[in-house]
N, C-alpha and C positions, 0 to 999 in steps of 0.2 A: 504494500500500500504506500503511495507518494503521501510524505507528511503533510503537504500541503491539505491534502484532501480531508485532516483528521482536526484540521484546527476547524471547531465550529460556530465558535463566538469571539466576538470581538466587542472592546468597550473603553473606554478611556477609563484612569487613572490617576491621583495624587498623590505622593507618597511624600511629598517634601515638606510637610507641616512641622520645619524644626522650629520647635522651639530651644530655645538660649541654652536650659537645664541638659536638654537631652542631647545638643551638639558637645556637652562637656564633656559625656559618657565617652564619646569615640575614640581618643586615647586611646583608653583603655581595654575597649573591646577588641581594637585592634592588636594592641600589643597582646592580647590573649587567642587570637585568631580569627575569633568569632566574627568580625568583617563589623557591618552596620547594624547589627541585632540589635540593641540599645539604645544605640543613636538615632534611630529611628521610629516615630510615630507608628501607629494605626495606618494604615492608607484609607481615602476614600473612593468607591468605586461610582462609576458612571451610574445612573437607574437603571440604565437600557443596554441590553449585550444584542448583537445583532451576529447575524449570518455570512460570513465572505460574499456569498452571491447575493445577501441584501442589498452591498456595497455598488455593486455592479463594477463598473471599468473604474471606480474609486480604489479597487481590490488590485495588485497590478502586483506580480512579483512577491507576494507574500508579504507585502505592504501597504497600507492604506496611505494613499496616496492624497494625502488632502490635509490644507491647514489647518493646527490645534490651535483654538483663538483663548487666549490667556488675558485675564481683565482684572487689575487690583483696585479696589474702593471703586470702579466705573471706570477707568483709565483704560487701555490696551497697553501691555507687557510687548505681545507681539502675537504671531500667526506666523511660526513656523509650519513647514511643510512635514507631517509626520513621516512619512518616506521616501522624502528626496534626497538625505544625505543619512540614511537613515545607515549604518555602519553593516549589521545583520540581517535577512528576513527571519521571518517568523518562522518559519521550515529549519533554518538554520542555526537559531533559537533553540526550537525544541531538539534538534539533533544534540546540540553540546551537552544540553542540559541534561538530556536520557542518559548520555558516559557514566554520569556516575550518581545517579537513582531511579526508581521506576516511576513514571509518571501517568496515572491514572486518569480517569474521567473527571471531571472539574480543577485538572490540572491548572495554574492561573501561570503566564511565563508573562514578562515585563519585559520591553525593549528598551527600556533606560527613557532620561531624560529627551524630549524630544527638542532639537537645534537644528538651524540650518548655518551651514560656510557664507552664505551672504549676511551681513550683519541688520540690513534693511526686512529683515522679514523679524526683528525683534526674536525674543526669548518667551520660552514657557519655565524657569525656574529661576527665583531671585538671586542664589548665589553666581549661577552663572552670569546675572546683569553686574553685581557687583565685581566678578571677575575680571569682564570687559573694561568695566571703570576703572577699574585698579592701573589696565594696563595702556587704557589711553590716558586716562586723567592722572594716576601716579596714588589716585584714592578710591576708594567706595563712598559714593553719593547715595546712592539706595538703600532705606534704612530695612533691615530685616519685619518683618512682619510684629506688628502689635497688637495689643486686645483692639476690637473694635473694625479692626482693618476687616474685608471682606475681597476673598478670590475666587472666581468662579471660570472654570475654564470648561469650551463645550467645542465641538466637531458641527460643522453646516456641512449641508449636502447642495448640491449647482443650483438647485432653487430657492437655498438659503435657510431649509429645515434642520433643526438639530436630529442632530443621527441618533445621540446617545442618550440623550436630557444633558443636561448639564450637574455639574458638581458645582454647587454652588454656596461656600462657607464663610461665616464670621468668626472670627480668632475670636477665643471666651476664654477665662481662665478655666484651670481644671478643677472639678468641684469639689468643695473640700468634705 
């Protein structure tokens, strides 16, 4: 069976809800192996998982081919294109990832942060905007996320429908 044919859903993702406490952890987790375990949030998942052939000719290569539109407090971050410089497909994804566990039905596989090489198509993730600043400007301008802030990031289809729903959140503290 082509792996292609076994991926059945597709859906946008947030995984980068760091807050301040839990970017402290990473040190440490790394220095023990465990990678981003710690350092990293809950993710939150799209409402809506859809079909490759839902996508139609947006499906292209084992890549959804179409800008993720990234919005903080009502602003635009940017609208990269999810797989135009996209490093892996999704076939290619699951092959690595099988080497070394078995991967079941509701498998979930992430293709990382989504960027594009042209700088004009903006960013879907703050540290990378603050990266770019760093290295044109010498600083980081863009403050990290604070209570109150809201991000919502959502996939349009050619007639300008969300695909997925959107993810759409306000930074809260955690409750005590």
């Amino acid at each position: 069976m082509r792996i292609e044919k076994s991926i059945n859903r597709e859906r946008i993702t947030n995984a980068q809800f760091c807050a301040r406490k839990l970017e402290q952890l990473i040190p440490a987790e790394l220095a023990k192996g465990f990678g981003f375990v710690q350092g990293k949030p809950a993710s939150a998942f799209s409402p809506v998982a859809v079909t490759p052939d839902e996508l139609g000719h947006a499906w292209d290569n084992g890549r959804v081919q179409l800008p993720l539109v990234s919005r903080l407090n009502g602003c635009e971050l940017g609208c990269p294109n999810a797989g135009q410089d996209m490093q892996f497909n999704f076939p290619a994804l699951i092959v690595h990832a099988a080497k070394t566990r078995a991967l079941g039905a509701g498998t979930i596989i992430g293709s990382g942060t989504v960027s594009n090489v042209d700088p004009a198509k903006g960013v879907s993730c703050l540290v990378e905007k603050r990266v770019v600043e760093i290295l044109e400007q010498e600083r980081a301008v863009t403050p990290f996320l604070r209570y109150g802030d809201r991000i919502r990031i959502e996939m349009f289809d050619a007639n300008g429908f969300s695909i997925f729903g959107a993810i759409d959140h306000e930074v809260t503290p955690w409750p005590s």
